[in-house]
N, C-alpha and C positions, 0 to 999 in steps of 0.2 A: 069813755075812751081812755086808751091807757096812757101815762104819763109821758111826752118825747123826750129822750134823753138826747143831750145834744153830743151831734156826732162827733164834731169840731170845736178847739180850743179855737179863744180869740185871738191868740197867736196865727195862727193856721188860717183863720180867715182875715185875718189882715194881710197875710204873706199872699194867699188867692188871687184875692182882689185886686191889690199892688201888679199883682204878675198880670194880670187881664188887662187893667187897664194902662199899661205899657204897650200890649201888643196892639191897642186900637187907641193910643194916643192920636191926637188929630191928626188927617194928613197920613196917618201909619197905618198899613195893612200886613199881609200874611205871604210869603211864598212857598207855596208849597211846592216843594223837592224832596216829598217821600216818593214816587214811582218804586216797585219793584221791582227787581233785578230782570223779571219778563219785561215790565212795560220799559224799563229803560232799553231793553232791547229793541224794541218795537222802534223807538224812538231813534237811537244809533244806524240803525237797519237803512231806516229813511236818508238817513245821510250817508249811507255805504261804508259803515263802521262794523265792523264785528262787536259784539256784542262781552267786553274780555272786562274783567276788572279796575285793570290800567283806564280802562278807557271811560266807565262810570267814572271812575276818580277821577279822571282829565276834565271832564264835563261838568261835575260840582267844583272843580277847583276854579273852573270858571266864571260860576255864578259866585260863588261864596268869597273870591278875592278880588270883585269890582272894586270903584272907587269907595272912599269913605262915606260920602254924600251919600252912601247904600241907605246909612242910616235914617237918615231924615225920610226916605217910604216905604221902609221892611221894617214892622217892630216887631214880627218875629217869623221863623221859619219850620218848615218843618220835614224833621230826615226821617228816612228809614233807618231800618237796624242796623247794617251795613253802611251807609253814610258816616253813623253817629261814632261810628272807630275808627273812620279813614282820614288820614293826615293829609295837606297837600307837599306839594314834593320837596317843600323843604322843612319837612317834620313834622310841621306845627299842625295838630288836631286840630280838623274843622269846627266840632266844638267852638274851641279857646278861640278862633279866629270871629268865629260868630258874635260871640260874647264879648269882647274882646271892644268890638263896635256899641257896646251896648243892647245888642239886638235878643229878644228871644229865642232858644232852641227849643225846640217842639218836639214832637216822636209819633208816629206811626202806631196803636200796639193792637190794633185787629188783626186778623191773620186770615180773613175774606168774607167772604159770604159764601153761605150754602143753602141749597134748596131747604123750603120750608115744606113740609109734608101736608098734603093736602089742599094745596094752592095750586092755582094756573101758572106755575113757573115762577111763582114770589120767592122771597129768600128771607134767610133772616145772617148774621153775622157772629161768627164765631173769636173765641181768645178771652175770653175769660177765666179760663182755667190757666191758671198760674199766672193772671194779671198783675196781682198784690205784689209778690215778687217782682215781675220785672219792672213793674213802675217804680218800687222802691230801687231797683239798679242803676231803672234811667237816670231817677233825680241826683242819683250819687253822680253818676258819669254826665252833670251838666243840663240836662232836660228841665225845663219849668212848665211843661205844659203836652197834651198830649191829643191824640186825633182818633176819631174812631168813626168809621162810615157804616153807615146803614143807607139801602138801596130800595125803594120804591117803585114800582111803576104804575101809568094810568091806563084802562084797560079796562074791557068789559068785566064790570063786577072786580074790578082792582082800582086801585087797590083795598083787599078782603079788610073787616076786620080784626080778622086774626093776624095779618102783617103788618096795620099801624098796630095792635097791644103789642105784639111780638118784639118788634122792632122800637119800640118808644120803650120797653121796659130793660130791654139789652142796655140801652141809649142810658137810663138812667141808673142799671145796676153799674155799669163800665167806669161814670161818674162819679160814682160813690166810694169806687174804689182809687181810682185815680188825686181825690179830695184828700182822701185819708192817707195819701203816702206823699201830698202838695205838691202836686201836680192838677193842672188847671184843664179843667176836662173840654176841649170843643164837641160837641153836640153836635153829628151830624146828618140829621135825616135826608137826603136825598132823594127829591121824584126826578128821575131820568127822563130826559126832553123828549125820548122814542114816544112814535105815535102821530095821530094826527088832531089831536085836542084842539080846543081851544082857550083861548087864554081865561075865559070864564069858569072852565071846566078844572083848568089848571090855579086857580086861583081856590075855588072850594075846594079842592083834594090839599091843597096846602095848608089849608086854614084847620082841615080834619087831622092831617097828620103833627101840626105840630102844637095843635090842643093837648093831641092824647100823647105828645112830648114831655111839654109843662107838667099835666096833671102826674104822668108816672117821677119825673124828677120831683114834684113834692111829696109823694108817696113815699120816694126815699128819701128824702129831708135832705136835697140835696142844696147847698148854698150858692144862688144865685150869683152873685154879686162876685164870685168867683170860678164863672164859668164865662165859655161863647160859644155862641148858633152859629153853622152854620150850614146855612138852606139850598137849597135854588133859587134863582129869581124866578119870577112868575113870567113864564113864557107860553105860548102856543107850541106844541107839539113841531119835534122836526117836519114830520111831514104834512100839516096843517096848510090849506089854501088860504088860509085869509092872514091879514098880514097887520100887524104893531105899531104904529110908534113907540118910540123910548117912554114918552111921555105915558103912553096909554102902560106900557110894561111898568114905569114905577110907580103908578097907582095901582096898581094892580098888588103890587111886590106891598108895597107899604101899607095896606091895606089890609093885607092878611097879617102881615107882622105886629098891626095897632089892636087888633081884634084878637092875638095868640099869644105875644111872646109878654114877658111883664119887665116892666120900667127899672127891674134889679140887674136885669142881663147888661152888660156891659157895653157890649157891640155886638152886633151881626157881621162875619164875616162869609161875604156870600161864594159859593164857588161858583164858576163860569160856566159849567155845563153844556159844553161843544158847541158855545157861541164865540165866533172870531175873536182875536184882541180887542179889534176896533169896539165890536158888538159888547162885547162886554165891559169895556171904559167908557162909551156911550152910555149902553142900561146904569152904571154905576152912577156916573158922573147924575144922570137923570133923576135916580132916583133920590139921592140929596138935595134934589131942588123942590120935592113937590112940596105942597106948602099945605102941610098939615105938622104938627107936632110929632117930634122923633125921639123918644125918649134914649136912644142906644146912638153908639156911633154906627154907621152902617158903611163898610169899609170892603176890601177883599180878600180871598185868599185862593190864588189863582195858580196852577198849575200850567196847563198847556196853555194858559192867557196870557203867562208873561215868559213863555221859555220857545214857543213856537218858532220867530223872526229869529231868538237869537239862535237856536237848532244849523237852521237857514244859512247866517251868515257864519258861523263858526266853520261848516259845513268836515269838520273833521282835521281842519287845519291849520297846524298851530300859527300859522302868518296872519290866521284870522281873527287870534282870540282877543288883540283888543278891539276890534271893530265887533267881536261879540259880547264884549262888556258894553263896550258903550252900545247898542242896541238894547242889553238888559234894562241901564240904567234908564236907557229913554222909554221904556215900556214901564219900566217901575215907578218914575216920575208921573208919565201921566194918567195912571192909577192913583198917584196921591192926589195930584189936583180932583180925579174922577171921585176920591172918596170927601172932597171937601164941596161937590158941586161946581166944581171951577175950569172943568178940562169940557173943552172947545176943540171937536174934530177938523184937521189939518185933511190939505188933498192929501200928502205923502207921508200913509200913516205906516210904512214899515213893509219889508219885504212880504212876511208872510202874513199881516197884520187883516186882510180882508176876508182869507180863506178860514170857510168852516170849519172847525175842530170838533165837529161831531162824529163819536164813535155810536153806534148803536149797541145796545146790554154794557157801556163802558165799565169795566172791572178793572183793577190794578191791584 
């Protein structure tokens, strides 16, 4: 075997690491506020917003200048492209505002998914070409970390082989390049909840796909201990008859993770995957309680999990945006308890806090 040269200075992997485990310090999770310029459409639309520039920006300025206490259960977030250069309206770059708090910025730098050839409709995700580059701009313009999705699904004979190699080796080329310009790569393999599985079903297609995660990130020598996963929880299929506990869902979720993922990774930060607020602070909160050994922080990094109710109450109107901060914060809060095992569901969990957030094929 031939000699590994190492890719990384110890410089570089102590800057990594530092940066990770900032963003899953206890009690600290992830918001994700990269949508694209579509999906924030889709999301504006809902509230009878035209879909204008002005108006993305009114909407990050709203999550991004809550109270200070943001800090203590966002350790880091993460923008699109378009985000990461818009100021809010009295100048000041959201960046520096983020930062500012001590919090981490993130970046978006896939550019989608596209059909994989020869598949039932599988996919595999493109943007690696002129990656190196803009990750080296991100970090200049503030970025400490960056995101990249890959998409799954479960399905007769899906998901192929060829879309876990396909997709676990993208996952870990995108990684490597992201390391080498320090930027801290999130790993994100996704199995999409469509379907009618079950949770046993959905618990081995996890455990397969984020083996062949692992094994391609050590193929590229990539440094653990300065990365983070993150997965789906292990659920039954949206359209699945037979039904959960939380309890039954964090063993299920931890289970796969103690069998796949290795004791170097930092934290898991799981996305929600068109499960309610509530559902998804519940499954969290759960699965820090089971009582088996967790070598990671297992924390979130939730999208329409913590932007939904506040959508809701803001509903386009600026007499409403503090009453849409303070909903942010109180969704953001009890995601921190839910990442310490501590969050205990309340009758009055939030306007839109019980409805599904399931899109089917969900893209952004």
């Amino acid at each position: 075997m031939a000699p590994h040269h190492p890719a990384l200075t110890p410089e570089q992997k102590k800057e990594l690491a530092d940066i990770a485990q900032r963003i899953v310090a206890r009690g600290k999770g992830i918001l994700a506020a990269d949508e694209s310029v579509g999906t924030m459409g889709k999301r504006l639309t809902q509230i009878g917003l035209e879909n204008t520039d002005e108006h993305r920006r009114f909407y990050r300025e709203i999550l991004f200048s809550g109270p200070e206490v943001m800090k203590d259960c966002i350790g880091g977030v993460i923008f699109f492209h378009e985000t990461l250069y818009q100021k809010a309206a009295n100048g000041t770059p959201f960046v520096q505002m983020i930062r500012d708090r001590g919090i981490v910025v993130g970046i978006k730098v896939d550019t989608g998914v596209v059909p994989l050839a020869g598949t039932n409709g599988e996919t595999t995700t493109q943007g690696l070409d002129g990656l190196a580059e803009r990750c080296a701009q991100y970090k200049k313009d503030g970025a400490d970390f960056a995101k990249w999705r890959c998409v799954l699904k479960i399905g007769h004979h899906m998901p192929s082989h060829l879309s876990i190699i396909e997709n676990a080796n993208v996952l870990a080329r995108y990684a490597s390049i992201c390391q080498q310009n320090g930027l801290v790569p999130i790993v994100e393999p996704e199995i999409l909840p469509d379907g009618d599985h079950d949770l046993k079903t959905c618990q081995h297609v996890t455990e397969k796909v984020l083996a062949a995660c692992y094994k391609a990130l050590s193929d590229h020598h990539i440094y653990l201990e300065g990365t983070l996963l993150k997965p789906n929880m292990v659920t039954a299929g949206h359209s699945s008859t037979a039904k959960y506990t939380p309890e039954q869902v964090a063993m299920a979720t931890v289970t796969a993770l103690r069998r796949t993922v290795p004791p170097a990774v930092p934290g898991v930060t799981f996305l929600s995957g068109g499960q309610s607020e509530e559902d998804a602070s519940i499954h969290l909160s759960a699965i820090n309680k089971v009582p088996l050994h967790k070598p990671w922080a297992l924390t979130f990094s939730y999208g329409r999990a913590l932007q939904a109710s506040v959508l809701k109450v803001w509903a386009g109107k600026k007499e409403n945006v503090k009453a849409a901060q303070t909903e942010f914060m109180r969704r953001a809060n009890i995601n921190g308890l839910a990442a310490k095992g501590e969050y205990h569901p309340v009758a009055t969990a939030g306007s839109a806090a019980g409805e599904s957030l399931f899109v089917a094929n969900h893209a952004y």
